[in-house]
N, C-alpha and C positions, 0 to 999 in steps of 0.2 A: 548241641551245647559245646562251648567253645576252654579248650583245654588253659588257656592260653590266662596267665596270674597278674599278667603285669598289662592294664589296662593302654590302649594304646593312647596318645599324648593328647588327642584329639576327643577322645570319648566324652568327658568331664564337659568340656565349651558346648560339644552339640547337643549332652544335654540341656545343661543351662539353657542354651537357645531356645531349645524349643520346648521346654518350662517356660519360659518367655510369651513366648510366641503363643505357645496354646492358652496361657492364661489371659492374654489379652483380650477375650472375651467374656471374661467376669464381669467388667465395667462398660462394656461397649456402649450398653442400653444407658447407663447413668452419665456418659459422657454425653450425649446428644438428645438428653432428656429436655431441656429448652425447646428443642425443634420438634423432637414429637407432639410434647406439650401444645403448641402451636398446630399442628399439624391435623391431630387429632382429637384435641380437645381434651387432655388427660387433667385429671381431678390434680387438687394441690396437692396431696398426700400421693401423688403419682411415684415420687423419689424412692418412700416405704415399701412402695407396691412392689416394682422393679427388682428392687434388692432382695426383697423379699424371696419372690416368685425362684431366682437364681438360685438362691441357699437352699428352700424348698427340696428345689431341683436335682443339688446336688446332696442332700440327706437323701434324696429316694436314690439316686443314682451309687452310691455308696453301699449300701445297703444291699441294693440289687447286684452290683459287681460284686460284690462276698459273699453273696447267697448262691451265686451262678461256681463264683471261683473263677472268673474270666481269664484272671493274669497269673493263674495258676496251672490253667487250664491250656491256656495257648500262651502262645509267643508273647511277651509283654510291649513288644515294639509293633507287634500290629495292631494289636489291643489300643493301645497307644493311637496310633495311625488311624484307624478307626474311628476312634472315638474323635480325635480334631479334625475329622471329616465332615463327622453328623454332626460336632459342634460348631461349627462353622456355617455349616448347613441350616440351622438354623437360628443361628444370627443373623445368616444374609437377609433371611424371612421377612424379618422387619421392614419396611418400606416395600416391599413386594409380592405379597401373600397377607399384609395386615390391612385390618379393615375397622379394627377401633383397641380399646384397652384391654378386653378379654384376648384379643389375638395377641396380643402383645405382650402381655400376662405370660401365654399358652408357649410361647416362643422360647420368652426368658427362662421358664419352668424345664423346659429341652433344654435349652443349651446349658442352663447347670448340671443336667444327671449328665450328658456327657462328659462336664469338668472331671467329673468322676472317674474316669477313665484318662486321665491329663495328669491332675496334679499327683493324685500320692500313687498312681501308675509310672511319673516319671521317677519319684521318687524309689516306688520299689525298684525300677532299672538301672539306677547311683545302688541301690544297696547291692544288686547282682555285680556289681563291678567291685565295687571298692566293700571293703572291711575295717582295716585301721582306721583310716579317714572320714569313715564315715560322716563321723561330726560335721566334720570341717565341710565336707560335700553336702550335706545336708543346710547348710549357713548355706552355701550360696544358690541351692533350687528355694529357699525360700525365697533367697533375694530375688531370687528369678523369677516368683511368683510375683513378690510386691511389685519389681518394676512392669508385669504383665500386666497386673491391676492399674498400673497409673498410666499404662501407655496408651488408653486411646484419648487420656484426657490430651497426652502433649502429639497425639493425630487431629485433637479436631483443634487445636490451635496453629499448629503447621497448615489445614486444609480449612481456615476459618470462613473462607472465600468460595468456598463448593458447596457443594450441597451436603448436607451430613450422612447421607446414604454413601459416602464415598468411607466414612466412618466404618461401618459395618462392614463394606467389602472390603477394607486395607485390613483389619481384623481376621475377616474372615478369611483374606488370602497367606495371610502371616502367618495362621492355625495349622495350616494344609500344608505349607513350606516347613513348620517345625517338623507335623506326622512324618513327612517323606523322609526328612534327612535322618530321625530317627530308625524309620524304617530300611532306609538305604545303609545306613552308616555303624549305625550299634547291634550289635549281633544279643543274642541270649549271654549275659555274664556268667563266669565262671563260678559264681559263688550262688546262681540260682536252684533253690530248692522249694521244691512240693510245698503252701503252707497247709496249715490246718483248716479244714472247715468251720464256717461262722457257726458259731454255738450259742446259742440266745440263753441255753440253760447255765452256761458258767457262769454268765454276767453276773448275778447277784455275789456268787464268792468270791470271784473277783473285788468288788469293789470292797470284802471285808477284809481285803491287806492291806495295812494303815499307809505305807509308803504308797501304794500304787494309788490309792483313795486320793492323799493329797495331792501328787500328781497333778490327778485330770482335775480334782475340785481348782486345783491353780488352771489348768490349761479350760478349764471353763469362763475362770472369772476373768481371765486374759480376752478369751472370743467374744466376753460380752460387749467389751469396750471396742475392738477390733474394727469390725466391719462396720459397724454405726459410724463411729468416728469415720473410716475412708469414705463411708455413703455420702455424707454431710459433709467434705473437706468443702469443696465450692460453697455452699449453704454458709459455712460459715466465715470465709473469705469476704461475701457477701454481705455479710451482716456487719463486717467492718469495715470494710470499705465499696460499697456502694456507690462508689464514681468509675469502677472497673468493669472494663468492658468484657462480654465473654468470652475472646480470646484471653486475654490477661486473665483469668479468672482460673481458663482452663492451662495456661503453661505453668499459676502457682499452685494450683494443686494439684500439677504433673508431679513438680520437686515437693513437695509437703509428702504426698505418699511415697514417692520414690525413695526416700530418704532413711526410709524403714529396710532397703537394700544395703545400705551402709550397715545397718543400725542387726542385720542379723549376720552378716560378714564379720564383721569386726565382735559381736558378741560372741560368736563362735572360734575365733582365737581366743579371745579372754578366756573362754570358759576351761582352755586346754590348759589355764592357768590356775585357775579357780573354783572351777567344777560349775556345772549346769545350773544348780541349785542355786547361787550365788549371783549368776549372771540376771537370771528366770526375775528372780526379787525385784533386783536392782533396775532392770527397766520398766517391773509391772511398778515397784515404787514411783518412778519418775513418771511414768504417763498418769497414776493414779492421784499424784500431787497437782499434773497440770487439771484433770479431771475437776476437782475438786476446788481447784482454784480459777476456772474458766470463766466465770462471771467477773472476776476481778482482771480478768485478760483483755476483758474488750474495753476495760479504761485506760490500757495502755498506751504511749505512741505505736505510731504504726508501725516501727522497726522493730520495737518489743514486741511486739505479738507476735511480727511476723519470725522472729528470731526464735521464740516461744511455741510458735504452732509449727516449725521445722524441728526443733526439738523433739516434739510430740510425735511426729512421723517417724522419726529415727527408735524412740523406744516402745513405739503402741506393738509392731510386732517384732523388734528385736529382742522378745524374749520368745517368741515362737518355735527355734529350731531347738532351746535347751527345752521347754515342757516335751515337744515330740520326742526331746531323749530322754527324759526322764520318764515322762509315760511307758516306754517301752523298757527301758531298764528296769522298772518295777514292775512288769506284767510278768506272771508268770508264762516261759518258753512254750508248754504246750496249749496256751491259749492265746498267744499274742495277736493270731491275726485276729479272733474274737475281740480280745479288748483294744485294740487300736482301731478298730472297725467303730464301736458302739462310741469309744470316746471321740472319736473325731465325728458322727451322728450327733451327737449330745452336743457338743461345742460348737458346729453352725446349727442345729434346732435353736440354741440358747441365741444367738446373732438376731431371730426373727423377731425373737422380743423384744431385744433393745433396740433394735432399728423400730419397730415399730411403736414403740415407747416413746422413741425420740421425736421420731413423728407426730408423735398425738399434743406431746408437750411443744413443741417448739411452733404447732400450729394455736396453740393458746398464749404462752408463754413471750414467744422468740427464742432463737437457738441463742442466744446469749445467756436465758436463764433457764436455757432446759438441759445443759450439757451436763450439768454437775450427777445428773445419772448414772453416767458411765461409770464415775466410782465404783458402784454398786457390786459391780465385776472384779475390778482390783483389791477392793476391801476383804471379798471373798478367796481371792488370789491370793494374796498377803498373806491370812491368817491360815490359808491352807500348807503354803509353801515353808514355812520357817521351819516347820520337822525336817526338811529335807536338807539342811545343809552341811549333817553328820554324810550326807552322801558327797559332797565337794571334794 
């Protein structure tokens, strides 16, 4: 372990990077979903499926890294390493080892439990570093995730011309360049410490401290909306403009999700002004008004929507990094890695519903009058979140 207080000037970017880089395999499968579609014949509710399978993947992989203690246990930069190995590893799968929908299912389902070992493993390695800042370091691994998530939409619009299996390997080689340089480059932080074991038994007391309760019931009805909405950004591009080709389709809802990078950077300064609580609201209000109002979206001109649906990207997870802080500033210290474990489980378990809810409706409906579900998560957010803003 390294004695050493003052993070070197570099540490911060590489991680960011490769937060980047290794999350760009959350969405690989739904960026190139057209072509498998074609390819193998995948059912219309394939989109559901996909997204699914990933969350799945990474609720058991979460679960299983807390129960092992992996990144407590070992180095968190190999762990790290590791994990955008096999995640990568089986991303490439896709087009090379698959043979219909169940492999491809089976694929997605791996390469989420390794995310597990990616996103809140980079993020525990920002906390071994940094302390005051934390905040603010934590604003930009989110952003680093959002733009992770929307960057193989804006690979398969740069490679619109190749095959989409060039998708998956630019993904899967960008995963293995993050592990390395982390591995090369970030040493164990000076502020890492032993946590505690997952404890299934605290859960229940936990969740009866009314601060920590509201919390996660906000950083729940926040996830409901979350991952649906980015699953469907294409989907619903689509349904408004339908003379767009699927290059163009994939570079606006490169910027539509990307935008939720902005949107957790900059809430993250705010917050240093106004406290977490305050920020949390204010973006789950604003996505939950568009929510709400999205059937009356697609009467708009195209400029308005499209000014409207970049809105939405900027605040669907720019309240993300405040609920992560509020969740944990309300967990009681000797059970945090328990309840930061169970509530981030809960929060993508809850994603499958409403992706799959979305699905169901928008394959009856159209997603033009099946969106207004997403509310459903912010309403719960909302009404959870207003106790907390004695915390600001």
């Amino acid at each position: 372990m390294t004695n050493q207080l003052t993070p070197p000037q570099y540490t911060l970017p590489v991680i960011i990077f490769a937060q980047f880089t290794g999350t760009s395999l959350w969405f690989a499968g739904n960026a190139v979903l057209p072509d498998l579609q074609m390819a193998y014949g995948l059912p219309g509710g394939a989109l559901g499926g996909l997204t699914s399978a990933v969350q799945l993947g990474f609720i058991a992989g979460t679960l299983l890294y807390a129960i092992l203690m992996l990144a407590d246990r070992f180095s968190p930069s190999r762990v790290f390493l590791f994990s955008a190995m096999l995640g990568a590893l089986f991303n490439l799968g896709i087009g090379v080892v698959t043979e219909g929908y169940a492999s491809i299912l089976a694929l997605r389902f791996l390469t989420g439990l390794f995310l597990a070992g990616i996103y809140p493993v980079g993020m525990k390695i920002a906390a071994d570093w940094y302390a005051a800042d934390l905040g603010k370091a934590l604003g930009y691994l989110v952003g680093a995730l959002v733009l992770g998530t929307a960057f193989p939409h804006l690979l398969r619009f740069t490679a619109a011309e190749v095959p989409w299996q060039r998708v998956m390997q630019g993904t899967s080689f960008l995963a293995v360049m993050g592990g390395l340089l982390i591995w090369w480059l970030i040493p164990d932080g000076p502020y890492l410490r032993s946590g505690t074991a997952f404890k299934p038994a605290a859960i229940f007391a936990i969740f009866r401290i009314p601060d920590f309760r509201a919390a996660a019931l906000g950083y729940f009805g926040h996830m409901w909306e979350l991952y649906a909405f980015w699953a469907f950004v294409p989907v619903i591009l689509l349904a408004r403009f339908p003379e767009l080709l699927p290059a163009s389709t994939a570079l606006v809802a490169f910027g539509v999700i990307g935008m939720g990078a902005l949107g957790c950077i900059l809430g993250g300064y705010w917050s240093l002004r106004t406290g977490s609580a305050k920020v949390a609201y204010a973006m789950l209000l604003i996505s939950g008004l568009l929510c709400l109002a999205s059937p009356l979206l697609f009467q708009l001109p195209g400029w308005a929507f499209t000014a409207l649906l970049f809105l939405w990207g900027f605040a669907v997870v720019g309240d993300s990094p405040q609920f992560s802080t509020l969740v944990a500033r309300n967990a009681p210290p000797e059970s945090r890695g328990s309840a930061l474990t169970i509530v981030n489980s809960i929060g993508f378990a809850v994603t499958i519903f409403s992706i799959q809810g979305l699905t169901f409706l928008s394959q009856y409906w159209g997603i033009s009058s099946s969106l207004w579900i997403l509310f459903l998560g912010p309403a719960l957010g909302l009404t959870a979140t207003r106790r907390l803003f004695r915390l600001a």
